[in-house]
N, C-alpha and C positions, 0 to 999 in steps of 0.2 A: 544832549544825551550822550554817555561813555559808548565807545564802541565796542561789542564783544570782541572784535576779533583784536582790538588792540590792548585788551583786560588777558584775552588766551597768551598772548605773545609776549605780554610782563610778566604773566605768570608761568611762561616756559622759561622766560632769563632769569626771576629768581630762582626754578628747582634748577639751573645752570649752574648757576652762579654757589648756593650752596651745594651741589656736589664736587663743583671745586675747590671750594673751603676742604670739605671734606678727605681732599684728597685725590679725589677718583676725575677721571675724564673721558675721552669719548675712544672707543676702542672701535675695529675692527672686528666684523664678524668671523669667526672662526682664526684670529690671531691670538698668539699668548700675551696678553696685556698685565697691566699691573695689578688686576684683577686675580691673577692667577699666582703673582710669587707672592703676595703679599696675603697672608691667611686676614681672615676678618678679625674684629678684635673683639676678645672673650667678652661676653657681658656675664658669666657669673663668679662668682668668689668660689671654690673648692677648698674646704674648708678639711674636708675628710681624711686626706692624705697625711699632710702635718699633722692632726690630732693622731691618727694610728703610729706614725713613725715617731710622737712622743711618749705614747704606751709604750712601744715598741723600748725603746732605749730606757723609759726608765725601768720597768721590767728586768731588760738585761741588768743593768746597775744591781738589782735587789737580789737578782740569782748571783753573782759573781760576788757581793758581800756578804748574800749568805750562806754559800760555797766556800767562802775565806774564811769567815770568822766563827761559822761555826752557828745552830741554831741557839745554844742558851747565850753566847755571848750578844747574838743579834739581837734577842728577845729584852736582853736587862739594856741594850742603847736604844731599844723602843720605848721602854717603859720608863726611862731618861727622860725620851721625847714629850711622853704622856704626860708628865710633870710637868713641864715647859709653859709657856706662854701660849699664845692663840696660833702664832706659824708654829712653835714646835708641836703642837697635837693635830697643826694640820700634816706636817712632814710626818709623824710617827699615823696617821692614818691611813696616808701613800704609802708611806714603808711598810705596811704588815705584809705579813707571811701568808697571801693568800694559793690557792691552789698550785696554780702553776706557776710561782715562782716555789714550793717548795718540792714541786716534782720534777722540773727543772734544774735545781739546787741540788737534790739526790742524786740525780743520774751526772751530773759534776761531777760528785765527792766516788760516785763509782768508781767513775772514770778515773779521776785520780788515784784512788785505789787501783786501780789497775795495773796503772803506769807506773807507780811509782814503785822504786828497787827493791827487789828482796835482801834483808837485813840475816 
């Protein structure tokens, strides 16, 4: 018959032995060990950030060309798109003129108005 106490004692050198796989070892109470510089390691994906900061920029893109170019010229290189194949009506879908890139876009053309020399 196996012995308990020699089943506890394999089974304290395997969780041993995997936490030194893992990395980790035996520290000191109340010392700063490797436990403390080394943060744990993220288990989730943050998916949120990257997607805001690709609105984000293409947004800006759509105010700054439709600031440059002007809304009827913007509108006739969407309506281009419209015509297009399957990515150009998905591009001219991204690119419309929605809210806030045409309030956005306005307060630009102000601005440049502003600035720009008296004639």
């Amino acid at each position: 018959m196996a012995d308990p106490n020699l089943r506890d004692f394999y089974g304290r050198i395997y969780r041993i032995q995997k936490r030194h796989r893992r990395g980790g070892g035996f520290e000191a109470t109340g010392t700063l060990g490797r436990s403390y510089f080394v943060p744990p390691p993220s288990r989730s994906i943050n998916i949120v950030r990257p997607l805001v900061m690709v609105v984000i920029a293409v947004t800006f893109v759509k105010v700054l060309m439709l600031a440059v170019i002007g809304p009827a010229d913007y509108a006739s290189r969407i309506a281009g798109l419209q015509a297009g194949g399957t990515i150009d009506r998905v591009g001219a879908v991204v690119m419309a003129v929605d809210p806030v890139t045409g309030f956005l876009a306005g307060k630009i053309d102000d601005l440049r108005g502003k600035l720009a020399p008296a004639k």
